[in-house]
Structure formats: C-alpha cells, structure tokens
C-alpha atoms as a printed R data frame, in Angstrom:
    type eleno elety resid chain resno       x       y       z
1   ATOM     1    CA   UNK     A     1 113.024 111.463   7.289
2   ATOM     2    CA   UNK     A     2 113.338 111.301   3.682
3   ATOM     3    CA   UNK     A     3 113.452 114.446   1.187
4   ATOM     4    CA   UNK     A     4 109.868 113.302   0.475
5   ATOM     5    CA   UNK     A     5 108.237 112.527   4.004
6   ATOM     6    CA   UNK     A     6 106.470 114.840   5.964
7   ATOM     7    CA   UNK     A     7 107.608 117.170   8.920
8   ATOM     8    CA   UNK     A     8 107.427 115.751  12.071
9   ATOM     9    CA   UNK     A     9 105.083 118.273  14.712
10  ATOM    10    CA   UNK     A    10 105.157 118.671  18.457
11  ATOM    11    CA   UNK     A    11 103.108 120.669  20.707
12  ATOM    12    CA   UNK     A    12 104.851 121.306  24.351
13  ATOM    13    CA   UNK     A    13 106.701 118.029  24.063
14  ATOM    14    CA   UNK     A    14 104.463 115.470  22.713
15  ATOM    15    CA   UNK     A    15 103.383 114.444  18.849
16  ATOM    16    CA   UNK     A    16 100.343 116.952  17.726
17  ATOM    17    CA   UNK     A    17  97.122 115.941  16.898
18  ATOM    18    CA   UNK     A    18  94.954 117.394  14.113
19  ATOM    19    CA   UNK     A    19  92.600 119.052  16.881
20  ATOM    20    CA   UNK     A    20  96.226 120.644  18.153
21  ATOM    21    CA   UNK     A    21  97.087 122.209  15.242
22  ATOM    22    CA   UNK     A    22  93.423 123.232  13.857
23  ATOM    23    CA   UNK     A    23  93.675 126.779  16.063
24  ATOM    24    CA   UNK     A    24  96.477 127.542  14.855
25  ATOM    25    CA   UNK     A    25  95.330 128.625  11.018
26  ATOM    26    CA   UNK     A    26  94.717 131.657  12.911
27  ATOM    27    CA   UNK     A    27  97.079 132.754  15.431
28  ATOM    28    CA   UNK     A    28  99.155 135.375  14.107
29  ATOM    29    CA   UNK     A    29 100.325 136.467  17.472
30  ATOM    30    CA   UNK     A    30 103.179 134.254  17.413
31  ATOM    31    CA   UNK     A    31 107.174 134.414  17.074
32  ATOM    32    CA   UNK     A    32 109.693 131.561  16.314
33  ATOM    33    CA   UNK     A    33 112.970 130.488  15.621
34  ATOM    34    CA   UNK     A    34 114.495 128.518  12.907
35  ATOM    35    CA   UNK     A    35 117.936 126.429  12.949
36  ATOM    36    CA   UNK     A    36 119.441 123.858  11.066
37  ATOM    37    CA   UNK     A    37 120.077 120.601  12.959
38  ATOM    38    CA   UNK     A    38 123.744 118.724  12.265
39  ATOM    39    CA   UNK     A    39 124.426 115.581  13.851
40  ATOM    40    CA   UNK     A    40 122.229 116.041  16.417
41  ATOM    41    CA   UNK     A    41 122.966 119.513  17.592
42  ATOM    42    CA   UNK     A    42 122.869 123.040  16.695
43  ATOM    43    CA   UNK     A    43 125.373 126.026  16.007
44  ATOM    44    CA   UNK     A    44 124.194 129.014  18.084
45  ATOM    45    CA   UNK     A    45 121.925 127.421  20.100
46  ATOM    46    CA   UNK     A    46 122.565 129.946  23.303
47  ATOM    47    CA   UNK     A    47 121.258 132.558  20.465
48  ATOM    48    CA   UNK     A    48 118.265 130.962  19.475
49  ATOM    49    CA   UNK     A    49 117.205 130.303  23.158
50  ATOM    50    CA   UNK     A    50 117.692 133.794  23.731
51  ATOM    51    CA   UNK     A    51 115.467 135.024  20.653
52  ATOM    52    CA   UNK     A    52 112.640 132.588  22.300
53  ATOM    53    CA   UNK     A    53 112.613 134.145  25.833
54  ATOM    54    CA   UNK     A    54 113.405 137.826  24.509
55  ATOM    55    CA   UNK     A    55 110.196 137.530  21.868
56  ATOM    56    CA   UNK     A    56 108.301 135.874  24.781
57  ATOM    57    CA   UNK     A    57 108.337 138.621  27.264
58  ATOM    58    CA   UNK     A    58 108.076 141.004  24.574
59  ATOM    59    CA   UNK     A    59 104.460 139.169  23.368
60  ATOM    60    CA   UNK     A    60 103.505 137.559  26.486
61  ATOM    61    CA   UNK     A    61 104.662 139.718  29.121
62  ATOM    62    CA   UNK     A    62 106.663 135.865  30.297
63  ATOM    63    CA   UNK     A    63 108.804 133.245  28.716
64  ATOM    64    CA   UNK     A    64 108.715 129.593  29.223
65  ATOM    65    CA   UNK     A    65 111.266 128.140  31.445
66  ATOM    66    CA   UNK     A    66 114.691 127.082  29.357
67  ATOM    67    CA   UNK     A    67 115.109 123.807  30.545
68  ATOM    68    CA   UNK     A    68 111.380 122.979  29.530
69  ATOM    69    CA   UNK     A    69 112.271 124.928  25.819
70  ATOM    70    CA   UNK     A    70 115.705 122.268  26.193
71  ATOM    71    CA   UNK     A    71 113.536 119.395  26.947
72  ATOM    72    CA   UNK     A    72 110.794 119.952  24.045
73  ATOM    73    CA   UNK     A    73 113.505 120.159  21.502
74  ATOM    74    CA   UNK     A    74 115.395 117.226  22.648
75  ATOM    75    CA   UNK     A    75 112.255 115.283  22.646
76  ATOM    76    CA   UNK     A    76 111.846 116.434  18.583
77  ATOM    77    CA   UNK     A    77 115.460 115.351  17.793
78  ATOM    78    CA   UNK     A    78 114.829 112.153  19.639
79  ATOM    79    CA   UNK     A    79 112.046 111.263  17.057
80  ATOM    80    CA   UNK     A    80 113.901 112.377  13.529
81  ATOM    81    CA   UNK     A    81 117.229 111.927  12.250
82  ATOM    82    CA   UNK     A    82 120.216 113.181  12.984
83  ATOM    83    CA   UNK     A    83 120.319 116.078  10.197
84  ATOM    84    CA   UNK     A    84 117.191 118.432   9.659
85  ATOM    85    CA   UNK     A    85 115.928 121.810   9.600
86  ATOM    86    CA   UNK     A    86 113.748 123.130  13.073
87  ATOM    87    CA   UNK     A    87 111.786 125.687  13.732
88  ATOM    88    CA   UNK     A    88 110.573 126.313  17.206
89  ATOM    89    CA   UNK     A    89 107.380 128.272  17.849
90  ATOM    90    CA   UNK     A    90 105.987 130.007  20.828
91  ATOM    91    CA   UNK     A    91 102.324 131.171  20.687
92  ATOM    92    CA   UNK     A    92  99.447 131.974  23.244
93  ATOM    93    CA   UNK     A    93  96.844 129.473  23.613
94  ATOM    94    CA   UNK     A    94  94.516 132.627  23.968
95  ATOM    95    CA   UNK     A    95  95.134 133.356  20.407
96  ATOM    96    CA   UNK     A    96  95.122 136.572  19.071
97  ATOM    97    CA   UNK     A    97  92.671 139.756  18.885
98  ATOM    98    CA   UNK     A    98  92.270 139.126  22.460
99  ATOM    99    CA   UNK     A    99  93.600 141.102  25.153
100 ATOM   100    CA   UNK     A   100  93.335 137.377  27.310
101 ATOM   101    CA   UNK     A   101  96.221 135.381  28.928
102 ATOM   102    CA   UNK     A   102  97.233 132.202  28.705
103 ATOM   103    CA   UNK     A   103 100.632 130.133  29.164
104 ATOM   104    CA   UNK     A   104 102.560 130.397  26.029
105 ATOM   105    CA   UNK     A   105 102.907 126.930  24.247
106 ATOM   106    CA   UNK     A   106 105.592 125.871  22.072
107 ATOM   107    CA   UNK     A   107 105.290 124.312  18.849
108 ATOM   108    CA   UNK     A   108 108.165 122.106  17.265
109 ATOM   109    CA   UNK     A   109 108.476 121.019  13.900
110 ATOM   110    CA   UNK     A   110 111.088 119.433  11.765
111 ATOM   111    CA   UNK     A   111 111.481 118.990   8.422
112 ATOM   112    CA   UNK     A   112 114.497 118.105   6.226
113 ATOM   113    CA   UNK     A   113 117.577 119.487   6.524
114 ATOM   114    CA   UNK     A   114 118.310 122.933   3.562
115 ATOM   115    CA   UNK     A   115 121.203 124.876   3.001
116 ATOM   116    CA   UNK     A   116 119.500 127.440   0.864
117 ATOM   117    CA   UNK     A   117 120.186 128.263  -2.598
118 ATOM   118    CA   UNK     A   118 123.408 128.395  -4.435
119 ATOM   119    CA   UNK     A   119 122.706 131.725  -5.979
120 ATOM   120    CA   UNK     A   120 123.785 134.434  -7.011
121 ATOM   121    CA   UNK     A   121 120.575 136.798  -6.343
122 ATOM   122    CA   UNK     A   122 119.439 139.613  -8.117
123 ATOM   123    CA   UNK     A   123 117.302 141.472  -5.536
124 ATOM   124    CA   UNK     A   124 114.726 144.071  -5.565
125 ATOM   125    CA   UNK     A   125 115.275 147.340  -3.969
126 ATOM   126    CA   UNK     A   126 111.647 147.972  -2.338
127 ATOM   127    CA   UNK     A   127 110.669 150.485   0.435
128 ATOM   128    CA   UNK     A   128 109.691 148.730   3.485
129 ATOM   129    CA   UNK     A   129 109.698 148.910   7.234
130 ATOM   130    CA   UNK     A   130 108.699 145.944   9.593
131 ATOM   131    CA   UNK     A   131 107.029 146.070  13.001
132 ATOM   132    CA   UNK     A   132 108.421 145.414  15.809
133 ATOM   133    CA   UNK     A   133 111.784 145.108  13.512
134 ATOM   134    CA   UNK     A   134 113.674 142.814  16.294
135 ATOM   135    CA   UNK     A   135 110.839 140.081  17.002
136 ATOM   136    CA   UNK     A   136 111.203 137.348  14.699
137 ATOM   137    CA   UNK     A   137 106.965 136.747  14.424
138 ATOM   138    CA   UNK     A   138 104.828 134.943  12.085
139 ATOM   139    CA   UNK     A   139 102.326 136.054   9.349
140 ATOM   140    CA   UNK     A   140 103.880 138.880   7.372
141 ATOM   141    CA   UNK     A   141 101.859 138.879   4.682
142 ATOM   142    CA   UNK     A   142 103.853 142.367   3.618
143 ATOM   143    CA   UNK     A   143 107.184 140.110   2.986
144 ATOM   144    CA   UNK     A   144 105.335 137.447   1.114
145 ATOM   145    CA   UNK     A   145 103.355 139.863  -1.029
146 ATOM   146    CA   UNK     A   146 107.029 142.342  -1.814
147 ATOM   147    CA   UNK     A   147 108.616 138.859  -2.497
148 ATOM   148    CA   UNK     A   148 106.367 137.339  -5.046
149 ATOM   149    CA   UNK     A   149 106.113 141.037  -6.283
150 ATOM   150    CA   UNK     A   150 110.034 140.950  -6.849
151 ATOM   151    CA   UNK     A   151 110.005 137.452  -8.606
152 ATOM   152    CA   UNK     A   152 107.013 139.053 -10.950
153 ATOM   153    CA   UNK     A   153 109.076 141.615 -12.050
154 ATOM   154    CA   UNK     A   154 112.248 139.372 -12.913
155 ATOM   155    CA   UNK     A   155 114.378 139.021  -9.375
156 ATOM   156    CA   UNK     A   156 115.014 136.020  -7.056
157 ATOM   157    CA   UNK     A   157 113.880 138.070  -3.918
158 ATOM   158    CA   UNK     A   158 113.673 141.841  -2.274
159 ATOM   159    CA   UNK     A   159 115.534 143.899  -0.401
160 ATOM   160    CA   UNK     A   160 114.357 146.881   1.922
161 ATOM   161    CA   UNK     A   161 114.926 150.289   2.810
162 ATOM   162    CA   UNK     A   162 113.878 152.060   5.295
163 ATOM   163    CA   UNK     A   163 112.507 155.667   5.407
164 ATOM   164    CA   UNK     A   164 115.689 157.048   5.154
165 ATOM   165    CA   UNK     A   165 117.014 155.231   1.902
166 ATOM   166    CA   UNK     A   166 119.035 152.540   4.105
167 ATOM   167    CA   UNK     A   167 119.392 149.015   3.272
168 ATOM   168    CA   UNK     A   168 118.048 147.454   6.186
169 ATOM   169    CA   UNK     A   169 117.784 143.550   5.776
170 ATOM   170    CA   UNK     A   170 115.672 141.383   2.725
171 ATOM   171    CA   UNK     A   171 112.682 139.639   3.212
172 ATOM   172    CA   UNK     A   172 114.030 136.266   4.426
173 ATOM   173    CA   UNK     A   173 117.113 137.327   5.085
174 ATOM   174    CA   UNK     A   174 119.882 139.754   6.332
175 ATOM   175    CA   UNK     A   175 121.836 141.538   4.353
176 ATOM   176    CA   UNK     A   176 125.939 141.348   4.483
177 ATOM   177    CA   UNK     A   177 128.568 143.716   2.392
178 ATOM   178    CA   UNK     A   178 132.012 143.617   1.286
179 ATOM   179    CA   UNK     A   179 134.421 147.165   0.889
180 ATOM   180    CA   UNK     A   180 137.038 144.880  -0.285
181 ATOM   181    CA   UNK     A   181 138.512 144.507   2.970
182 ATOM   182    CA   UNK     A   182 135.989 144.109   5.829
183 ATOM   183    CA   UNK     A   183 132.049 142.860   6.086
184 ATOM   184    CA   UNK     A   184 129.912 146.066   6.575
185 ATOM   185    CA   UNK     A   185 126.694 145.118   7.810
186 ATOM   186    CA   UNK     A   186 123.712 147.836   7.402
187 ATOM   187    CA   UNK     A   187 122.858 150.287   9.729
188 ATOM   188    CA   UNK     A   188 119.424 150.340  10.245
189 ATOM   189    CA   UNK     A   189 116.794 148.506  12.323
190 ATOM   190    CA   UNK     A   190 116.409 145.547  11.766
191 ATOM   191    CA   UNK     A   191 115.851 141.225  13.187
192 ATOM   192    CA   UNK     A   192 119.377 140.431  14.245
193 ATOM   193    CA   UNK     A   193 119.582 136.479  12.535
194 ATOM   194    CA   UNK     A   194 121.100 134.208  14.681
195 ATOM   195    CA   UNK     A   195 123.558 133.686  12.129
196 ATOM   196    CA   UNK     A   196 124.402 136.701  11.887
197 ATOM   197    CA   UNK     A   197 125.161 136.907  15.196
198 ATOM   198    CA   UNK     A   198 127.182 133.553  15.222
199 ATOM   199    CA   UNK     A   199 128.938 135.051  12.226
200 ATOM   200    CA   UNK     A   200 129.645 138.613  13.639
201 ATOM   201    CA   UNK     A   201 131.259 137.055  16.757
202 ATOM   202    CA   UNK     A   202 133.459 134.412  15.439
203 ATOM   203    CA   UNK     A   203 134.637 137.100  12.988
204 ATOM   204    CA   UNK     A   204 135.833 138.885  15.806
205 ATOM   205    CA   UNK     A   205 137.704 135.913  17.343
206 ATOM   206    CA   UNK     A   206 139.334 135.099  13.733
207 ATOM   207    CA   UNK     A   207 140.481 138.970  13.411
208 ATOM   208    CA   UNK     A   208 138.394 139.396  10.717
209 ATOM   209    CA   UNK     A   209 137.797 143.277  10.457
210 ATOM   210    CA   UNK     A   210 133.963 144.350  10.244
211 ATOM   211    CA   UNK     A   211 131.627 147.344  10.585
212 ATOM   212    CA   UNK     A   212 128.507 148.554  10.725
213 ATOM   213    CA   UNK     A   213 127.503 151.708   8.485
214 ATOM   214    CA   UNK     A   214 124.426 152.629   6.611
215 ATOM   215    CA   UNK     A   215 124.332 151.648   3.020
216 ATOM   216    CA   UNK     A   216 122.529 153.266   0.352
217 ATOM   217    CA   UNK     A   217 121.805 152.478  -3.296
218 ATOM   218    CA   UNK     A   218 124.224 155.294  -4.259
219 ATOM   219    CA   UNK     A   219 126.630 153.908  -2.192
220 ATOM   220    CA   UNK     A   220 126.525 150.008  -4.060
221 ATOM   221    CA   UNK     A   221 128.766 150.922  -6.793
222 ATOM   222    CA   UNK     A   222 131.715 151.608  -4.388
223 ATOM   223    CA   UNK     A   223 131.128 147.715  -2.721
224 ATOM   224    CA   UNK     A   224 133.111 145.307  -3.834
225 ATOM   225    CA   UNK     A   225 130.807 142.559  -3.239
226 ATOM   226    CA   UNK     A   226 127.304 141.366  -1.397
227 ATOM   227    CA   UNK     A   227 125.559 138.491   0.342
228 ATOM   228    CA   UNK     A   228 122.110 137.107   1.820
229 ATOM   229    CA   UNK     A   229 121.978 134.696   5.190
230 ATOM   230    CA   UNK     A   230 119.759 133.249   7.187
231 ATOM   231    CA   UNK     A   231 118.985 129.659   9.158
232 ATOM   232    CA   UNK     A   232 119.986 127.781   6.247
233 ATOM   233    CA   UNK     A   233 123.252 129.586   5.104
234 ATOM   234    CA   UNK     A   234 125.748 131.820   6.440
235 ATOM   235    CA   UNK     A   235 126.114 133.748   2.859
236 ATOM   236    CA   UNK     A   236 124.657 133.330  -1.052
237 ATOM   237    CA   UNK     A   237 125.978 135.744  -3.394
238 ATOM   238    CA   UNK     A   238 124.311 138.869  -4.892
239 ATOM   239    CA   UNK     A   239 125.258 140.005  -7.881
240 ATOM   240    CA   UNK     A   240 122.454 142.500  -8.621
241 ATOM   241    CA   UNK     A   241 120.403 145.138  -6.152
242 ATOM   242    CA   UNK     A   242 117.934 146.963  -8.499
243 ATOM   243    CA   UNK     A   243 119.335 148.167 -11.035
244 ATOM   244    CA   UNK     A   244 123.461 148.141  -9.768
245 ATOM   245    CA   UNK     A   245 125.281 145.304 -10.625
246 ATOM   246    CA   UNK     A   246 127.679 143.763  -7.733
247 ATOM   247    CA   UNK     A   247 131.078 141.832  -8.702
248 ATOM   248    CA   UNK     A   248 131.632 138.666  -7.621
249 ATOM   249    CA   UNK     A   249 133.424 138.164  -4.357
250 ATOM   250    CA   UNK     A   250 134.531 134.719  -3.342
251 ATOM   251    CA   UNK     A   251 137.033 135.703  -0.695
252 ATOM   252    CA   UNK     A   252 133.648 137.373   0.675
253 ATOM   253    CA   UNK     A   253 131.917 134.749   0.664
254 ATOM   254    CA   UNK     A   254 134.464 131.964   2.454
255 ATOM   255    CA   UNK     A   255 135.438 134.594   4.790
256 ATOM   256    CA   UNK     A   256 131.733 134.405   5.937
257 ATOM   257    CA   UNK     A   257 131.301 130.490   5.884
258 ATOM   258    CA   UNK     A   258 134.549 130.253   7.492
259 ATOM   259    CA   UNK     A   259 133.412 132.349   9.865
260 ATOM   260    CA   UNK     A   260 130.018 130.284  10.693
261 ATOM   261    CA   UNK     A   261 131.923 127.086  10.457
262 ATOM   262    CA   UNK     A   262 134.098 128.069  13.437
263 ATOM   263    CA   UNK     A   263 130.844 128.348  15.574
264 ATOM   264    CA   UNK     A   264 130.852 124.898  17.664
265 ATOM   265    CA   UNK     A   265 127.601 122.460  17.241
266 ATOM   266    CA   UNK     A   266 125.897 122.076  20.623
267 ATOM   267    CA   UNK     A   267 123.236 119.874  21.967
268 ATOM   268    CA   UNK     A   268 120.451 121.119  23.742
C-alpha cells in the first residue's frame, strides 16, 4: 500500500462492498479507535481493545466478543503491509435516530502509515465542552467547524476549555505540559488517548515524575514548555496557546517519545 493507493475496508472480517458502506454516510451513532500499525503489531493494543468494549456497552448496551474484535483485525493486517495506520469502528446496523437494536458491526480500515506533523503548533484557545467527553465517537461536526475556525484566524489547530477556564484536551488531540521538571497533564474531563495512557504508564515505570492539575491560560506563562498527541505521535511541540507564547522544550519532548517508545509492539 503505496502513499498513493487507497485504504483497504473491512466490514466484520471480510472486504466491503459499495452496498456495505452506502449506510454508513449516515450513522453517526458510532465510536472507534485509531492506532498506528509497526511491523505488524501495535503499541497499546490491550488499551485500544478496552476503548472498543467500554464505548460498546456505553452505545449499545453490549460489546462484541474480543477474540472476534482480534480476529477482524488480524484478518485487515493479513491483507496490507506490514506498516500502516488503522482505525477500527464499531457501529449499530440499526443506525441511528432509532431507539432499535441490532448486533454492533465492526468496520476496519487501513490506510498508510502517519506520524503526524513535525510542528511546532500555535493553537487556539476556544471554549468548548464535548459529549459524552470519554467515548471516542464519530461525527463532531463542533471539532471540525472550531478547527477550520482556528486555521481561519491564523493557527494550526484549537484547544479547549471547559466551563471553568481549564484546558481540557484539543480537537484531535490531548494536551501534555511541562513545569520544567515533570509532565502535568490537565485536569478536566476529557477522552483519555490511548497514547496517553501508554505514555502515562511507562512514565511511571521509567521514574519519570508526572501530575495531573488544572491549567489555565493565566497559568501558561509559568510552563516551561507544551505538547499535542494522539494515534500518530506521542508529542509535537507548541509554541503558542492564544495569545502566550511557550519556549521550546526538547528534553519535554524526548522524555515523552522515550516514554511511548518503551511501550512493547504486540500482535493481536
């Protein structure tokens, strides 16, 4: 799969036909994961299996078995290279605006493999709360709409805050802070990334000191540095939130990818 060729989709384990994928223009009342796929396996994987059966049961009222979820990503590796980017996505064959059940189904598709931009970001500060903060859920029109808002008015992207003036996370992405010492992560509600999680835990098993406090845009001045991740990167710089200018912070910056790196690759 070439930089140029086209993603690769499966429907509950088998290659999707047009007549598969035609419903789905409109069912919103869906959640998914995204990873990026190295040599054939994945870091966090345990994480991103858990964000699939938490969402599930939190939609559906019932999550699909893990060693079928196992099998239908296998079977999507199987059929493109070794390196890509995956997102997995669970929906309800019922579709949405409809109070009717159905088995969830799971949607696969792969594309080539990303590791974000280089940066650094200047972000917009924007108020903004999302619902259901810890599903990870398709169609947010709200985060497309602040994002190409942001880019109109001169930034790369756009972070939030909630209704108490806390950075919360940005529209792809979560947010990450330096005090010079430790990463402080923003208190706040927010979707828990699957790297952050992968990052958050091997930072605790490299002694790597961290903490979680709310984070203002008083407070930014006193920061000695700041960072975006998602699926594709464990940390791009930010050098601008609104109108505060952040320093530079490489020691930041490898601390965190140091951090992801020491996550082990599994196969599902």
């Amino acid at each position: 799969m070439s930089e140029d060729s086209p993603s690769l989709v499966h429907l509950n384990g088998r290659a999707a036909s047009t007549e598969d994928l035609a419903p789905l223009a409109f069912a919103g009342h869906a959640h998914f994961t995204s990873m990026q796929v190295r040599g054939g396996r994945i870091r966090g994987l345990d994480l991103h299996l858990e964000r699939l059966r938490s969402a599930s049961v939190e939609l559906f009222g019932r999550a699909l078995p893990e060693d079928l979820v196992r099998s239908h990503l296998r079977t999507a590796l199987r059929d493109g290279p070794a390196d890509l980017s995956l997102t997995a996505t669970v929906y309800s064959p019922a579709g949405e605006f409809t109070a009717a059940d159905a088995e969830p189904a799971l949607l696969v598709r792969t594309e080539p493999p990303s590791s974000g931009p280089g940066g650094p970001l200047t972000l917009a500060a924007t108020e903004h709360e999302r619902f259901l903060p810890h599903v990870k859920y398709v169609g947010e029109v709200a985060k497309t709409h602040i994002l190409r808002r942001a880019v109109a008015e001169g930034y790369d992207d756009a972070a939030f805050l909630d209704r108490e003036g806390r950075f919360s996370e940005a529209t792809i992405w979560n947010l990450a802070f330096w005090d010079g010492d430790s990463v402080v992560w923003p208190e706040a509600r927010i979707l828990t990334g699957t790297t952050l999680s992968i990052v958050r835990r091997q930072l605790d098993r490299l002694g790597i000191g961290q903490r979680a406090a709310p984070v203002t845009p008083d407070g930014l001045p006193a920061l000695a540095g700041a960072a975006v991740m998602n699926s594709w990167t464990p940390g791009v710089p930010v050098h601008r939130i609104g109108t505060t200018e952040l320093p530079a912070a490489p020691h930041f910056l490898e601390v965190l990818h140091r951090a992801y790196e020491a996550e082990p690759l599994a196969a599902p």
